[in-house]
ZAMARGU-4260 file (C-alpha; in steps of 0.2 Angstrom, whole numbers, plus 5000, padded with zeros to 4 digits):
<rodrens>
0) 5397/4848/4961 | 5393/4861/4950 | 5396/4880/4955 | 5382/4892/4957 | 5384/4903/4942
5) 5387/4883/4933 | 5369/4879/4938 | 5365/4898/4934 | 5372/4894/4916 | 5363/4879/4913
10) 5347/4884/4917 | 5348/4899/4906 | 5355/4888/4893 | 5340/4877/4894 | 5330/4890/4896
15) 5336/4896/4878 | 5336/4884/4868 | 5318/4874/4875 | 5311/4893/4871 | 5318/4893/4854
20) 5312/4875/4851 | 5295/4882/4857 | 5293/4896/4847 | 5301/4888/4831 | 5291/4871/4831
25) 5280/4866/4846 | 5273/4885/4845 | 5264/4883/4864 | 5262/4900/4873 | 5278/4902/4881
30) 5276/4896/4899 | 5268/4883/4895 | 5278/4875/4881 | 5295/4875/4893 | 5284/4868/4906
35) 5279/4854/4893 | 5296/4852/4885 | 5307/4851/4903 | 5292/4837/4910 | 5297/4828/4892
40) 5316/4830/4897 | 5316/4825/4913 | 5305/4809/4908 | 5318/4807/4895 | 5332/4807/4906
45) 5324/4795/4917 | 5322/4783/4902 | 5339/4782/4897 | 5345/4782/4914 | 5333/4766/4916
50) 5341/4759/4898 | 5359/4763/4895 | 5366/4768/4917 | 5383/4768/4912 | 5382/4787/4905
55) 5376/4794/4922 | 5365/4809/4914 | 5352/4805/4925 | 5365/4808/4942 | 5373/4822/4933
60) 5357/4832/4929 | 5348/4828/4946 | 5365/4831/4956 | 5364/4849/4948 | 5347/4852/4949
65) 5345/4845/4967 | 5359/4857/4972 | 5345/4870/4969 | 5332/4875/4985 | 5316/4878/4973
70) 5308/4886/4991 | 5322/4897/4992 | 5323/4902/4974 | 5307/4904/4971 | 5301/4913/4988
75) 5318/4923/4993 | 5325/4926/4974 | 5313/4927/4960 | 5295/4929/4967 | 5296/4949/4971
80) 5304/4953/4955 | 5291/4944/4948 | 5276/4949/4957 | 5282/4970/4953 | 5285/4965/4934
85) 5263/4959/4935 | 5257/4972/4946 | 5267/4987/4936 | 5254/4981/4923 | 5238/4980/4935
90) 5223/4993/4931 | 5221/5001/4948 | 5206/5009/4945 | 5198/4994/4938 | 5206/4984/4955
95) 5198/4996/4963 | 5183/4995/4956 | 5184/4976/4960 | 5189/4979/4977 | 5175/4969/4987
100) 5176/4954/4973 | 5194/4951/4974 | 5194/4954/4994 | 5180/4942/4997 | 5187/4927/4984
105) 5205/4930/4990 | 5202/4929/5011 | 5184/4917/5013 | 5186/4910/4996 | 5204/4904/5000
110) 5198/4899/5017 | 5183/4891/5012 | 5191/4880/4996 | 5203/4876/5009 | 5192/4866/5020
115) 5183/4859/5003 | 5199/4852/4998 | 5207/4846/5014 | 5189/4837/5018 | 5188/4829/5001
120) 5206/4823/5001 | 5205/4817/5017 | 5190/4805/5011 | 5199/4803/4993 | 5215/4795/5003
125) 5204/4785/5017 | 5196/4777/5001 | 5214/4773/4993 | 5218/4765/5009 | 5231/4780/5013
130) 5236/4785/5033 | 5232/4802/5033 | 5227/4812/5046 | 5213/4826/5044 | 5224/4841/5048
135) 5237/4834/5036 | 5225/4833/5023 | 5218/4854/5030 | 5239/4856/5025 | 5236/4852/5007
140) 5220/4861/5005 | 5230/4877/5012 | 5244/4878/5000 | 5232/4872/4984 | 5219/4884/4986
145) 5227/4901/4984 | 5230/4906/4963 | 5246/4907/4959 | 5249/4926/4953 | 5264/4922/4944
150) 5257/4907/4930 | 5241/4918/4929 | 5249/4933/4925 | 5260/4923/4912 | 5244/4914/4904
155) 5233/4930/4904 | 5247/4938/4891 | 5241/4926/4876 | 5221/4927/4883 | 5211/4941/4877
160) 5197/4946/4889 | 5188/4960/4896 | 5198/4971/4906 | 5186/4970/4923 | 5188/4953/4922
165) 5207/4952/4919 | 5208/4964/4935 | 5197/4953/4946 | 5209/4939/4940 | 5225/4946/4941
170) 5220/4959/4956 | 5215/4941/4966 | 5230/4931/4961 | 5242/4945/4967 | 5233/4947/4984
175) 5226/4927/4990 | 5243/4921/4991 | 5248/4931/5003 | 5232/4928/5013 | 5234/4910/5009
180) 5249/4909/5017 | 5244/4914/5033 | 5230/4901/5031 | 5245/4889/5029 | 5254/4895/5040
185) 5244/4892/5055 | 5237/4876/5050 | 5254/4870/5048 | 5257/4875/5065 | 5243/4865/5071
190) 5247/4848/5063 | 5267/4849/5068 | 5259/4854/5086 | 5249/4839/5086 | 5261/4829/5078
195) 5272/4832/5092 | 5287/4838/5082 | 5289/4854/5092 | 5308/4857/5086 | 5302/4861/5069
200) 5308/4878/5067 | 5308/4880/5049 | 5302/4895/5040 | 5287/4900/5031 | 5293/4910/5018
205) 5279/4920/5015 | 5272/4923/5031 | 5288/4920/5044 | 5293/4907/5057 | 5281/4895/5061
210) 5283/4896/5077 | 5276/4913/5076 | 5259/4906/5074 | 5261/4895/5090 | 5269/4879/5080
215) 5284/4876/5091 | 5271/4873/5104 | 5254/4867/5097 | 5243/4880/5102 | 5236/4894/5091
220) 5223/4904/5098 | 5211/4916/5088 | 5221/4931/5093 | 5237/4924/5087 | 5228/4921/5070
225) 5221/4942/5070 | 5239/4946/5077 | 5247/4936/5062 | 5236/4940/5049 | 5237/4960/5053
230) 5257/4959/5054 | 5258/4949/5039 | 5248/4957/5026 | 5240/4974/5033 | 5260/4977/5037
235) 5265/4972/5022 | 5253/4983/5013 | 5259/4999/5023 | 5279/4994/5019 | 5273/4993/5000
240) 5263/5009/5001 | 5278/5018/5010 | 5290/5011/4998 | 5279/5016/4984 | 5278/5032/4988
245) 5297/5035/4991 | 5301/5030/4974 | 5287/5039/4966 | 5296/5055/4973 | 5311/5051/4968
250) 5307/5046/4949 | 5295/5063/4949 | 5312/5073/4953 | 5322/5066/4939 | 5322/5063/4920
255) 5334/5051/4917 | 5327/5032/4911 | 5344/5022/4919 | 5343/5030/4935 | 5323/5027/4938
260) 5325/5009/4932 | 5338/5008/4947 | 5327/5016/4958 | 5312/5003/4954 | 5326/4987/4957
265) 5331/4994/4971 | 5313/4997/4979 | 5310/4976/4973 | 5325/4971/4982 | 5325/4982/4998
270) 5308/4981/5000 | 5307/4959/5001 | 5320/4961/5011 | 5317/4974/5023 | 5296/4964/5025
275) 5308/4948/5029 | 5319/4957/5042 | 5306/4969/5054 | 5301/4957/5066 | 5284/4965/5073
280) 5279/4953/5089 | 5288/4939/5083 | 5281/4939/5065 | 5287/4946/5047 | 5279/4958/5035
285) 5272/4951/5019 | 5287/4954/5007 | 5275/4947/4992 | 5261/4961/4998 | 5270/4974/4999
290) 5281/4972/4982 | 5263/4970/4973 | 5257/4988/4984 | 5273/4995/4977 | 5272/4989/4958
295) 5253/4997/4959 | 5257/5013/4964 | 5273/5013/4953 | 5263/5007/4936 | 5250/5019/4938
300) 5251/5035/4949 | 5273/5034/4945 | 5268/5032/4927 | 5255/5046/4925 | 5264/5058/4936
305) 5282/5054/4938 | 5287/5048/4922 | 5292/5054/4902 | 5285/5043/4889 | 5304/5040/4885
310) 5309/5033/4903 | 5290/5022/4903 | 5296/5013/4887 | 5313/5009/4897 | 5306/5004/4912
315) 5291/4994/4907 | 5302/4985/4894 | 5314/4983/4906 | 5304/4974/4920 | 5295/4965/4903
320) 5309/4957/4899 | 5316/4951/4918 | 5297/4944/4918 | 5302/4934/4903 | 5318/4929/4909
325) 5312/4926/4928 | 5297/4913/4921 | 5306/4905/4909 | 5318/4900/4922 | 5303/4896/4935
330) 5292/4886/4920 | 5309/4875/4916 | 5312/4873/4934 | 5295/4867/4937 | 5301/4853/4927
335) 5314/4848/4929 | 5311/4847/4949 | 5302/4829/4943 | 5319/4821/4942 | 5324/4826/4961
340) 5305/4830/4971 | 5305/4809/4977 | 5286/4808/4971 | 5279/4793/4975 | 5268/4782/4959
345) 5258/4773/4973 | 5252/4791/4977 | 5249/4797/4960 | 5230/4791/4959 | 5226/4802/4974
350) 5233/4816/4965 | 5224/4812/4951 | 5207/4811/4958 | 5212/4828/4966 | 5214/4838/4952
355) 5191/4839/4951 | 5191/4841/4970 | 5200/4856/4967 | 5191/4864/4955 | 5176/4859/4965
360) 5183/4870/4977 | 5186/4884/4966 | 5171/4886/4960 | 5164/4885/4977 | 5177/4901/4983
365) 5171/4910/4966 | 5152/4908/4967 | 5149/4909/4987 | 5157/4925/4991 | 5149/4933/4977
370) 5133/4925/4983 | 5134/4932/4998 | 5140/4950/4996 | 5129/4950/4981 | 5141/4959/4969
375) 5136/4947/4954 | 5129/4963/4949 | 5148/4969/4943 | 5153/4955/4935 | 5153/4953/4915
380) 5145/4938/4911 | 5152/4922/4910 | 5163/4928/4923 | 5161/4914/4936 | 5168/4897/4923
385) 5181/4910/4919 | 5188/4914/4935 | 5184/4897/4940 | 5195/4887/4926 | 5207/4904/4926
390) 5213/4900/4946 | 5230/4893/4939 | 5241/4883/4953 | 5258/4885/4950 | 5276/4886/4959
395) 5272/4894/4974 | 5262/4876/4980 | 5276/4867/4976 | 5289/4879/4986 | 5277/4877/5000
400) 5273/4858/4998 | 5293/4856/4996 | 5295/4869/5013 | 5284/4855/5023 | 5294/4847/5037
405) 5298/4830/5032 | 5287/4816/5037 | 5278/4800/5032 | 5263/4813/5024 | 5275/4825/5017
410) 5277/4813/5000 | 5256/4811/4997 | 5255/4829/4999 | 5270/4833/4987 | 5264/4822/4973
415) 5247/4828/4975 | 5252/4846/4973 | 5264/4840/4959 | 5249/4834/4948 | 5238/4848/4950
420) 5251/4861/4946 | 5256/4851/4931 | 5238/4849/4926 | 5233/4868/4930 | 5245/4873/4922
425) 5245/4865/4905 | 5226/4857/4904 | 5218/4875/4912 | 5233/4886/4904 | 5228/4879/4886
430) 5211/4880/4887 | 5204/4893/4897 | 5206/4903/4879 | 5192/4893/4873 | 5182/4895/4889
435) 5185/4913/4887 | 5179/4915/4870 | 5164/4901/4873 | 5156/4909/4888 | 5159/4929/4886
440) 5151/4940/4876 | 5159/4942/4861 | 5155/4963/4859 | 5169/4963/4873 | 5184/4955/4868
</rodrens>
């Protein structure tokens, strides 16, 4: 069994030379190309294994990267560190601007593209002949439907587009995981209730126990989902903003790069954990929210106001660089997760024919809120395919689909959520620059 800082060496290793390979030959945006070269790997490794068993690289490789919790790395390790590094970059004026766009697509377009997706699969695995029940399908619609903040961040460094529109992107990525969670959160609760596995206790790591949403005991009433989704994120977004503001003062006090690059770790790490330890009637703050709140306030008011030119060339650099470091991990890991996630090939056809149903649902969480606020009015044309084929999927549906309790629909919904990541990620990730420059007008770019 290798040691922690072994697995720590290997996947910085990996991560070094795939990039280098990347960047010297292949010459994929950066992400993308380790995502493409550890899925090759991992194939590979499963060749040999399957042609020459006697040198065990498939046991060895597997037996270290299964020693890693991809929920617990992603959600309690890199995800805050991540999430400050995109939103330290985030317009808030434009975000502001955008306000009722990106709440309305990141609260009743998640909610709405959930119910498209878990309807549609539900049908999709009746036709393939597959047991699975309607809430358990609901489950899978929950944790595909939110963006993920950290591949769109990543893909929209190598897309050039107009600033509103990159807000509304990156400004909606940042905040409907959070609300997604919740969304998962509670319909989890639901099917282990009715599933009658009352002693999963396992946690949510984005939104707390459970069994905070009535899961250990199958009822979840309209007030616990108010109750939740108030702790959760509005809580979240006060802890962020306090935090924000803390180290705002601070960094305004002082001149000295080192010690307000400390200062802007330490507001990452104290405040995910801090979110994860106030227990507010049984629920947790939104660590994810209020790190994002934080990083706002930090990249734009902390910049304008608390900064020197010298110390915003250290800082952003700085958090620039552990973004680079931080995704090339998350892309390889990605990965290299095929050789120990147990996917299913029976189930790969169902995962197929739900990669269009979730775009299908995408385009529905875009274009109907929109529609029925009427804000189309502040939106650069061409905005709706771009935002449409621009919602990347990415680690944080695996984490959840991995943080599942384990049961007979626990490998469909896996390997479903495996295929559309790995397809939104490279098909969506490589293309959307083309959609981009095809639909937009081209006096904007």
């Amino acid at each position: 069994m290798l040691s922690l800082f072994e697995i720590a060496a290997l996947l910085l290793v990996l991560s070094a030379i795939l990039s280098w390979l990347n960047r010297a030959y292949i010459k994929l945006p950066h992400t993308i190309g380790l995502l493409v070269m550890a899925l090759l790997a991992s194939f590979g490794v499963m060749a040999l294994e399957a042609f020459i068993p006697s040198l065990q690289v498939y046991e060895t490789l597997s037996g270290a990267i299964g020693q890693i919790d991809f929920n617990e790395t992603l959600m309690k390790g890199m995800l805050g560190f991540l999430l400050f590094a995109g939103a330290l970059h985030v317009d808030f004026a434009k975000l502001r601007d955008a306000k009722w766009a990106i709440g309305s697509m990141a609260t009743f377009g998640v909610i709405l593209s959930t119910f498209i997706v878990g309807t549609g699969f539900y049908f999709i695995a009746k036709l393939l002949g597959l047991n699975l029940p309607y809430i358990w399908a609901l489950v899978f619609g929950s944790l595909i439907s939110p963006t993920d903040p950290v591949a769109v961040l990543s893909i929209l460094k190598s897309v050039k587009m107009p600033k509103s529109l990159e807000a509304k992107i990156a400004g909606e990525s940042l905040f409907n995981d959070g609300v997604g969670v919740v969304v998962f959160t509670i319909i989890v609760a639901i099917a282990v209730g009715a599933s009658g596995d009352h002693a999963w206790t396992q946690t949510i790591m984005l939104a707390g126990p459970a069994e905070a949403a009535g899961g250990g005991h199958g009822g979840v009433g309209v007030l616990d989902v108010i109750e939740l989704f108030v702790v959760d994120a509005i809580g979240g977004a006060i802890l962020g903003a306090i935090a924000g503001w803390l180290a705002y003062r601070m960094m305004a006090s002082i001149d000295e790069h080192a010690i307000e690059v400390l200062i802007s770790l330490a507001i990452v790490a104290g405040t995910y954990a801090i979110a994860q330890r106030i227990n507010i009637l049984g629920h947790h703050l939104s660590g994810p929210i209020a790190v994002v709140v934080a990083g706002l306030m930090i990249g734009n008011k902390g910049a304008s106001f608390a900064m020197s030119d010298h110390t915003k060339e250290y800082l952003f650099g700085f958090w620039e660089m552990i973004d680079e470091i931080l995704n090339s991990v998350l892309f390889l890991l990605i990965g290299l997760e095929l050789l120990v996630l147990g996917l299913v090939p029976q189930y790969a056809w169902a995962g197929l024919v739900a990669i269009p149903l979730v775009l299908l649902a995408r385009l529905c969480a875009v274009y109907v809120p929109m529609k029925v606020i009427g804000t189309f009015k502040n939106f650069t044309k061409g905005a709706i395919p771009v935002l449409t084929w621009g919602g990347v999927r990415g680690g944080i549906s695996v984490a959840l689909a991995l943080s599942l309790p384990d049961n007979e629909y626990k490998p469909l919904i896996l390997t479903a959520t495996y295929c559309v990541v790995v397809f939104s990620i490279i098909v969506q990730g490589l293309t959307v620059k083309n959609v981009v420059q095809k639909v937009v007008d081209p006096n904007l770019l």
